[in-house]
Structures are given as structure tokens and as C-alpha cells.
N, CA, C and O atoms as a Tinker XYZ file with bonds, in Angstrom:
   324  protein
     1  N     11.035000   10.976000  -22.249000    73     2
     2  CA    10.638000   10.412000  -20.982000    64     1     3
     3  C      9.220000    9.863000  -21.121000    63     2     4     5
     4  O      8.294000   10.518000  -21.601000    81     3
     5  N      9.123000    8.678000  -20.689000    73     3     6
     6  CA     8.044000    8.089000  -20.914000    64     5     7
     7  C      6.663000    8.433000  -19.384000    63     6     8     9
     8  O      7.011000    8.642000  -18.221000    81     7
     9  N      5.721000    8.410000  -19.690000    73     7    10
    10  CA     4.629000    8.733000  -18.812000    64     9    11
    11  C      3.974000    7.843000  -18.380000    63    10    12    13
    12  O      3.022000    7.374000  -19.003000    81    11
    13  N      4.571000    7.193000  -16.561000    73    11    14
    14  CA     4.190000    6.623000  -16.020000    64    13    15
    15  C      2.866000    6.916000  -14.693000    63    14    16    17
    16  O      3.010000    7.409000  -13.574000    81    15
    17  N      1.759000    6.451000  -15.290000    73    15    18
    18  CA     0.549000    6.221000  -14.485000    64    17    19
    19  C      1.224000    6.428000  -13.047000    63    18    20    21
    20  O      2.344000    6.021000  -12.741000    81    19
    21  N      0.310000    7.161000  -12.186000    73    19    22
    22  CA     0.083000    7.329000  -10.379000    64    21    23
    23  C      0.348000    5.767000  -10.010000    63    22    24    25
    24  O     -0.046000    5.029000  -10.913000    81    23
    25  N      0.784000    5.249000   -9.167000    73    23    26
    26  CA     0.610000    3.965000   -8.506000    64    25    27
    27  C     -0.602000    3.937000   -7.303000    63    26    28    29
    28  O     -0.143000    4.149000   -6.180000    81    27
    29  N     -1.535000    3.792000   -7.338000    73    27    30
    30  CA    -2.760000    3.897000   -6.343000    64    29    31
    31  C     -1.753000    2.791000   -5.053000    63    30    32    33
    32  O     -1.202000    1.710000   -5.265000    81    31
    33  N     -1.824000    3.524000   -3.880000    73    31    34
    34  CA    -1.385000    2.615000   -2.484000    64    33    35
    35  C     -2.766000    2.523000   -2.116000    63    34    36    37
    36  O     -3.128000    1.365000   -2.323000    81    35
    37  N     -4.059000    3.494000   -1.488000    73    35    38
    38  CA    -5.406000    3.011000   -1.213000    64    37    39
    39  C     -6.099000    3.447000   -1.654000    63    38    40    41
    40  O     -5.860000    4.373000   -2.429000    81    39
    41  N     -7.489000    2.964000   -1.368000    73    39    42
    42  CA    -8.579000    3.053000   -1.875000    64    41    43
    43  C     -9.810000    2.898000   -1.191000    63    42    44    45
    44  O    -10.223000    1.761000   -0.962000    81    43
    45  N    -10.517000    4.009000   -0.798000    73    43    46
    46  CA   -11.994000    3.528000    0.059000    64    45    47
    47  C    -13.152000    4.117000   -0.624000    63    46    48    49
    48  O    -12.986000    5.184000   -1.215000    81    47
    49  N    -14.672000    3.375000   -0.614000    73    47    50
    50  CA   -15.643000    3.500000   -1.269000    64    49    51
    51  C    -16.396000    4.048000    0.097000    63    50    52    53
    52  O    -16.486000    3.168000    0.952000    81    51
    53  N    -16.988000    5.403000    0.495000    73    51    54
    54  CA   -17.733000    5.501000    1.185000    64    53    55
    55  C    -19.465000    6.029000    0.642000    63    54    56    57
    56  O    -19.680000    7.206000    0.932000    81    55
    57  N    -20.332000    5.504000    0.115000    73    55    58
    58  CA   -21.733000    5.935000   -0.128000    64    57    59
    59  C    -21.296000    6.489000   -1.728000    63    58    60    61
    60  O    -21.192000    5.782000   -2.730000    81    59
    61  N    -21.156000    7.454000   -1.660000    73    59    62
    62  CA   -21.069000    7.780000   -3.525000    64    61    63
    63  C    -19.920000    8.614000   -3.740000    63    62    64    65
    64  O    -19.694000    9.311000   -4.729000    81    63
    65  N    -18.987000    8.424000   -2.371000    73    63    66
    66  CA   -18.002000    9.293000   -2.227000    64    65    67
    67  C    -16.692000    8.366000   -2.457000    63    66    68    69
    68  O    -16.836000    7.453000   -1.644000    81    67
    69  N    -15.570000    8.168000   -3.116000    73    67    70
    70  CA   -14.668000    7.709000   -3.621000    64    69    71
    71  C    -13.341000    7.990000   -3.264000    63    70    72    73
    72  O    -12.970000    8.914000   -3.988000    81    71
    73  N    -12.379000    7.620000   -2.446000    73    71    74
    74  CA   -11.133000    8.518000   -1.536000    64    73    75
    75  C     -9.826000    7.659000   -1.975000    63    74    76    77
    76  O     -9.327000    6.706000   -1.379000    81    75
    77  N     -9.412000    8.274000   -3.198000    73    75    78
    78  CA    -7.887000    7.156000   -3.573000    64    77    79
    79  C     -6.467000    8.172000   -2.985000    63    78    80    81
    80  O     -6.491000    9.401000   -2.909000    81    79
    81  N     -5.923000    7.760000   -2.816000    73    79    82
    82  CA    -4.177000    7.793000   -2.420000    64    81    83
    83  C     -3.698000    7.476000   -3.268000    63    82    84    85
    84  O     -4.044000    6.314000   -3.484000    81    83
    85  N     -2.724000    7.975000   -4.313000    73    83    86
    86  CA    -1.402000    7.694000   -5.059000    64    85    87
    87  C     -0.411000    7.897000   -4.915000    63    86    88    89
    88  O     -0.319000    9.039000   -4.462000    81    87
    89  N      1.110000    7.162000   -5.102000    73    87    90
    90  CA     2.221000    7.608000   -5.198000    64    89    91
    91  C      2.224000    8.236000   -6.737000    63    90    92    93
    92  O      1.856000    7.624000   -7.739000    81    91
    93  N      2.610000    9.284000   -6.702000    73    91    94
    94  CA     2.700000   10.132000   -8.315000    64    93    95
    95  C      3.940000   10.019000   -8.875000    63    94    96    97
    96  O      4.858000   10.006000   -8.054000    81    95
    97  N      4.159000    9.957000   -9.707000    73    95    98
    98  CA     5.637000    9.636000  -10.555000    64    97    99
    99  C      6.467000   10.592000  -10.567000    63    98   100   101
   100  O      6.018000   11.738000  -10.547000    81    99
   101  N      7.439000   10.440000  -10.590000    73    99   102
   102  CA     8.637000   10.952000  -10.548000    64   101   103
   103  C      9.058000   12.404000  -11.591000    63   102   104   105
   104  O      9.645000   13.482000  -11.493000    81   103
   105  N      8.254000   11.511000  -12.684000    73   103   106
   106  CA     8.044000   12.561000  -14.252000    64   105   107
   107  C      7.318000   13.719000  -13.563000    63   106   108   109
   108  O      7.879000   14.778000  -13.845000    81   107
   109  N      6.349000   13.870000  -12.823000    73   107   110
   110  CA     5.378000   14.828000  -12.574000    64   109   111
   111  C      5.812000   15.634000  -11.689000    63   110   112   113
   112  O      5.599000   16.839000  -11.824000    81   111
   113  N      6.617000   15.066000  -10.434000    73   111   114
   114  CA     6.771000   15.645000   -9.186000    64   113   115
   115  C      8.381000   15.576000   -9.036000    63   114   116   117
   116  O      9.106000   15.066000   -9.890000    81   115
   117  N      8.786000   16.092000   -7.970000    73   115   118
   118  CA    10.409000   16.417000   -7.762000    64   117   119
   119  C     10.286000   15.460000   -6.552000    63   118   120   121
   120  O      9.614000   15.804000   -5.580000    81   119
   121  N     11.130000   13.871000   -6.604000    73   119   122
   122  CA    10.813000   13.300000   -5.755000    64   121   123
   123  C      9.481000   12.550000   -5.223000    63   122   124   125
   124  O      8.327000   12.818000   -5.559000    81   123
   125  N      9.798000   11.797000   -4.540000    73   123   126
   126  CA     8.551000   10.745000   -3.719000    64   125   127
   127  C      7.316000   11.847000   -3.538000    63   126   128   129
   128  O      7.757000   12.938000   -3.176000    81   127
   129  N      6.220000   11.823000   -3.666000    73   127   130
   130  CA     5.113000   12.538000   -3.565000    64   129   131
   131  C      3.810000   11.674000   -3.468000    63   130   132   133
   132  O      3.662000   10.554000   -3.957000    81   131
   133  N      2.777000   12.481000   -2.663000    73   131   134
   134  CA     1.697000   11.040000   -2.604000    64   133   135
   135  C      0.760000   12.113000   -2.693000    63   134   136   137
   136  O      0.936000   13.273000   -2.319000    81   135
   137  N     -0.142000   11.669000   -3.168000    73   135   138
   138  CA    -1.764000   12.846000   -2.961000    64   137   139
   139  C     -3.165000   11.873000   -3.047000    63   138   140   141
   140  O     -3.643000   10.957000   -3.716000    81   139
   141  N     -3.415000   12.595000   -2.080000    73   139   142
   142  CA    -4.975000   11.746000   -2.054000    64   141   143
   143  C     -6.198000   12.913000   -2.861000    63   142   144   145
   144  O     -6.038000   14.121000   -3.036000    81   143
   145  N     -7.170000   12.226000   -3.170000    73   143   146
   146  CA    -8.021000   12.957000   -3.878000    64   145   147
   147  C     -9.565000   12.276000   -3.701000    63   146   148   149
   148  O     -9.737000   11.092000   -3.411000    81   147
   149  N    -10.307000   12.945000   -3.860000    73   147   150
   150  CA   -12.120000   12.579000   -3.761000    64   149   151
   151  C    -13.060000   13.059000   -4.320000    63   150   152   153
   152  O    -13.187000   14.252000   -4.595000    81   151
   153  N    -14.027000   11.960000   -4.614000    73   151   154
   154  CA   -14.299000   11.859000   -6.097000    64   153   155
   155  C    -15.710000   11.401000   -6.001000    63   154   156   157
   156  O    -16.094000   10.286000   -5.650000    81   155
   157  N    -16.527000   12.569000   -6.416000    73   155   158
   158  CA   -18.087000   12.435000   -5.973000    64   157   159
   159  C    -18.479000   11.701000   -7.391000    63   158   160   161
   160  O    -17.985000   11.489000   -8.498000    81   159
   161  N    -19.809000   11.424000   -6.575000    73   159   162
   162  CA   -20.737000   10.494000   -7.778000    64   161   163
   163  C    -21.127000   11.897000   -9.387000    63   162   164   165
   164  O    -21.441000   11.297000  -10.415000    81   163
   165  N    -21.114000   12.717000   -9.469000    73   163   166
   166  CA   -21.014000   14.148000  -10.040000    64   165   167
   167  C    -19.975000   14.152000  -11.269000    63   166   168   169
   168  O    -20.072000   14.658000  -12.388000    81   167
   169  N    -19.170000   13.571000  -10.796000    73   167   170
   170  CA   -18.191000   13.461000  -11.692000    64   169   171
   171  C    -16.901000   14.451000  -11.327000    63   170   172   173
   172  O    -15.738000   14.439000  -11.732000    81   171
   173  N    -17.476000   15.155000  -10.559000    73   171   174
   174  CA   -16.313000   16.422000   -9.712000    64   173   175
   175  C    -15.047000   15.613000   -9.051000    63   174   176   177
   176  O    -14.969000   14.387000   -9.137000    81   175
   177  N    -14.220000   16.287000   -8.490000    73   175   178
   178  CA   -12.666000   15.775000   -7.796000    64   177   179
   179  C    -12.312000   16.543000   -7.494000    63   178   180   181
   180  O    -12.398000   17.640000   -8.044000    81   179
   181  N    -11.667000   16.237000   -6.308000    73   179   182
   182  CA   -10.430000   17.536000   -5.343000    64   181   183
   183  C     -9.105000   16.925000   -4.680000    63   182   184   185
   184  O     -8.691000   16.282000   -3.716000    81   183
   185  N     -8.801000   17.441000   -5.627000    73   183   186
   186  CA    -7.439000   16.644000   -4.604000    64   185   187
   187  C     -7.261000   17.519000   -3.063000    63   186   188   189
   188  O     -6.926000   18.702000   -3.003000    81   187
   189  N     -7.528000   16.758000   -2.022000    73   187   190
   190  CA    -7.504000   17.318000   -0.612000    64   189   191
   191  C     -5.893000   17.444000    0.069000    63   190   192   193
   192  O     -5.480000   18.237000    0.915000    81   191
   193  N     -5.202000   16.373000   -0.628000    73   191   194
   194  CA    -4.321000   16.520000    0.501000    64   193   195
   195  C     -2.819000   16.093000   -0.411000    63   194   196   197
   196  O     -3.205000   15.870000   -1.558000    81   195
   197  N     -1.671000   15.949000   -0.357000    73   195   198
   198  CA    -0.684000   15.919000   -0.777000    64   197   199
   199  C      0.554000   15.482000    0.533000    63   198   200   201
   200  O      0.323000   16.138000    1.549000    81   199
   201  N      1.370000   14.846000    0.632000    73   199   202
   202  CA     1.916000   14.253000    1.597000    64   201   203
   203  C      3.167000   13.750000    1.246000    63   202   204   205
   204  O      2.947000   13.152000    0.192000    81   203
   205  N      4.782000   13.603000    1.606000    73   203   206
   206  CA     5.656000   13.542000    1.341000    64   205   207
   207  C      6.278000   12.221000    1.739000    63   206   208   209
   208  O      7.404000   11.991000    1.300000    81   207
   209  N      5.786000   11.469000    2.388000    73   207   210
   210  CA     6.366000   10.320000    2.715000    64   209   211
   211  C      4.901000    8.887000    2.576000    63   210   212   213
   212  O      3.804000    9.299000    2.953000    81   211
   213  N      4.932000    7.511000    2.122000    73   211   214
   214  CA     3.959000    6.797000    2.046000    64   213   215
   215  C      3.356000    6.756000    3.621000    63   214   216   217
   216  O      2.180000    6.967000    3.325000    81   215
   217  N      3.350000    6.678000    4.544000    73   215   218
   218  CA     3.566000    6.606000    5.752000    64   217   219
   219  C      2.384000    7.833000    6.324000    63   218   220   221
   220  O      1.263000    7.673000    6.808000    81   219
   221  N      3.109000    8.990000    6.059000    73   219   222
   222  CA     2.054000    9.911000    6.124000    64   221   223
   223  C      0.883000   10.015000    5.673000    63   222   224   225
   224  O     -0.128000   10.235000    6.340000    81   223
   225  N      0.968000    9.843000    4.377000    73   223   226
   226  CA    -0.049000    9.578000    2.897000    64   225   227
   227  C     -0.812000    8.500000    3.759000    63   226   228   229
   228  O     -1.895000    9.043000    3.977000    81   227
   229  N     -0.822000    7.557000    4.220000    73   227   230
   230  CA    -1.573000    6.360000    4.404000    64   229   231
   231  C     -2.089000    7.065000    5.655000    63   230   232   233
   232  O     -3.137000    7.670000    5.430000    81   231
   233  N     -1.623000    7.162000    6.981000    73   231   234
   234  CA    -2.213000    7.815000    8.077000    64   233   235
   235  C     -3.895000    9.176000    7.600000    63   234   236   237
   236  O     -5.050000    9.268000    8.016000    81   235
   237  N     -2.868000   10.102000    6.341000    73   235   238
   238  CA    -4.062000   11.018000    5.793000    64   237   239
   239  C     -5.071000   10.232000    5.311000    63   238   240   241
   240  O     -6.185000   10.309000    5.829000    81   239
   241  N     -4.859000    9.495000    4.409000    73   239   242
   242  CA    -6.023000    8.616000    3.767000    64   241   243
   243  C     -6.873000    8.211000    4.961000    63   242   244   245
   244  O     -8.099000    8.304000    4.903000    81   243
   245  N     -6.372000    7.855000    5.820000    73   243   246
   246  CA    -7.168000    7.334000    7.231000    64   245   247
   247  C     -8.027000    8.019000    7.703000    63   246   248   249
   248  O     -9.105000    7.546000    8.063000    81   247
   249  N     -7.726000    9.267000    7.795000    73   247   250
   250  CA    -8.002000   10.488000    8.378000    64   249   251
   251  C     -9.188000   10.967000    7.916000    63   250   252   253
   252  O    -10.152000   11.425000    8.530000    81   251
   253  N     -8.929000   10.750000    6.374000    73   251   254
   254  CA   -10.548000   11.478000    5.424000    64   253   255
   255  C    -11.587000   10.536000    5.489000    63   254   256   257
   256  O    -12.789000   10.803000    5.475000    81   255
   257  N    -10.947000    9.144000    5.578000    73   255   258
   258  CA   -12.072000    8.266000    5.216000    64   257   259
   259  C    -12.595000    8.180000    6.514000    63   258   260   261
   260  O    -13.736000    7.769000    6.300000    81   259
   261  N    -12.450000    8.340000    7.988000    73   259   262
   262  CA   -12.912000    8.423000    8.718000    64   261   263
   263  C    -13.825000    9.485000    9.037000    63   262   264   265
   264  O    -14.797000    9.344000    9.779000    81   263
   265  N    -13.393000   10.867000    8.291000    73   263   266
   266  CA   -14.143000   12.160000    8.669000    64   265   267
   267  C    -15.170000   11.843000    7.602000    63   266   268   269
   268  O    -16.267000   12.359000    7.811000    81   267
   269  N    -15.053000   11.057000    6.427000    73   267   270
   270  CA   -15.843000   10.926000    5.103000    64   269   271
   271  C    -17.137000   10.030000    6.140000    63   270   272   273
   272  O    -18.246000   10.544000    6.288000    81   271
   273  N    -16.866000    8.993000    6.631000    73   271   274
   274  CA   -17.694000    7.860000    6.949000    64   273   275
   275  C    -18.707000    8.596000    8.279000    63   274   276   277
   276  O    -19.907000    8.353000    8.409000    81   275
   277  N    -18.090000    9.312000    8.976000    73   275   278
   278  CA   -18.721000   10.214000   10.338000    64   277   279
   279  C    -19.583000   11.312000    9.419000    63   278   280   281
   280  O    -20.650000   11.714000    9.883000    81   279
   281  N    -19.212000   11.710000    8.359000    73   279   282
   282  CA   -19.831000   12.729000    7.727000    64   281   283
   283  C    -21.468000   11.933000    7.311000    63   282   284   285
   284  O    -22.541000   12.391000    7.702000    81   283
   285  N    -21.341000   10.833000    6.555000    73   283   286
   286  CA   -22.113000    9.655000    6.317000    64   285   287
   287  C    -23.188000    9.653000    7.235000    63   286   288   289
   288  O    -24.225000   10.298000    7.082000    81   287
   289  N    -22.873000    8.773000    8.376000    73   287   290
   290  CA   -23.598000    8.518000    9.252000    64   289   291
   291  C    -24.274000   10.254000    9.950000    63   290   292   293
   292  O    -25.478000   10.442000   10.123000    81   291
   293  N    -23.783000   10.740000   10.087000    73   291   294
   294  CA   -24.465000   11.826000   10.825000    64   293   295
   295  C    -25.549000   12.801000    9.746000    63   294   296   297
   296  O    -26.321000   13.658000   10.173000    81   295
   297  N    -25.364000   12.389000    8.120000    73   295   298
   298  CA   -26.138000   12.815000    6.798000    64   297   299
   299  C    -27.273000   11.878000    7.335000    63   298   300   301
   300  O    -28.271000   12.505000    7.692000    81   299
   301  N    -27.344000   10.552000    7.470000    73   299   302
   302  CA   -28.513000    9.547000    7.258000    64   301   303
   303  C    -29.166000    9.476000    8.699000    63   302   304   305
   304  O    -30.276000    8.952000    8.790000    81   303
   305  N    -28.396000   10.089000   10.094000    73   303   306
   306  CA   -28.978000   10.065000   11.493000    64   305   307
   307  C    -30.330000   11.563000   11.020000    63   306   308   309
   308  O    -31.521000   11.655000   11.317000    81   307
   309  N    -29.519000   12.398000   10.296000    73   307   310
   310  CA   -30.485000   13.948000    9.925000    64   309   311
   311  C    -32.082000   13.452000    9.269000    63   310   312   313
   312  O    -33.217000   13.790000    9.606000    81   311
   313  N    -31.545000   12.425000    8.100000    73   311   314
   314  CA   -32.741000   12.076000    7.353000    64   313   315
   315  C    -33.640000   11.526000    8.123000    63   314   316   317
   316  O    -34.814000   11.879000    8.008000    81   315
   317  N    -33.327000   10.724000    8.894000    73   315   318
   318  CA   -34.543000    9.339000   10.010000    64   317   319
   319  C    -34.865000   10.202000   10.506000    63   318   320   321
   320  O    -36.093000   10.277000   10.517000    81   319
   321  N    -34.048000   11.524000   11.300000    73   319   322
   322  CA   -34.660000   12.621000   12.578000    64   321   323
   323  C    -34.852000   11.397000   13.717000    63   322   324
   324  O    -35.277000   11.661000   14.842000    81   323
């Protein structure tokens, strides 16, 4: 069985913080599977979330990059004071 690469569905760049979504292959997982993961400037990664349908997976991706970007802004509102 040959080893087919994640298919990336999204992708958001927030400040040094990095938030991809993949569909994962078939070889790896039992069935359709999607996982998002985030990926500091550090070189560190976590995969946060895992999701069973693209649909869902895309809504989650939404979800982080919004809590990622609010996280952002309320880091740089602290610094100005």
C-alpha cells in the first residue's frame, strides 16, 4: 500500500500561529477523517481537533481561527495597556 500525503482543505496564518485542516488518508485512518492541527513559530504542534465529516472539519477550522485571532488581538490590546 502506497503512502498517500494528508490532502490540506484549509489553511490560516494568524501572527506566528499556523491552523491547517486535512483530510487524512484512508491508509492511516478507518474511513473519511479530517484533523486540524497548530503550529507555533517554536516548531511545536498539536493536533486540537479531529472531525468526521469535511463539513464539520471546516466549521472547526472556523472556530479556532476565530478563537486564535480574538486570542491575538486581546495579546496586543494587553501590550499598548
Amino acid at each position: 500500500m502506497n503512502f498517500v500525503m494528508p490532502k490540506q482543505i484549509s489553511l490560516n496564518v494568524i501572527g506566528d500561529v499556523e491552523i491547517s485542516t486535512v483530510k487524512l488518508n484512508s491508509a492511516a485512518v478507518a474511513g473519511d477523517q479530517y484533523e486540524t492541527c497548530v503550529f507555533y513559530e517554536s516548531g511545536k504542534s498539536n493536533v486540537v481537533a479531529r472531525y468526521p465529516t469535511r463539513d464539520k472539519a471546516i466549521q472547526g477550522h472556523n472556530r479556532l481561527v476565530q478563537h486564535e485571532f480574538a486570542h491575538g488581538v486581546a495579546k496586543i490590546q494587553q501590550e499598548i495597556g
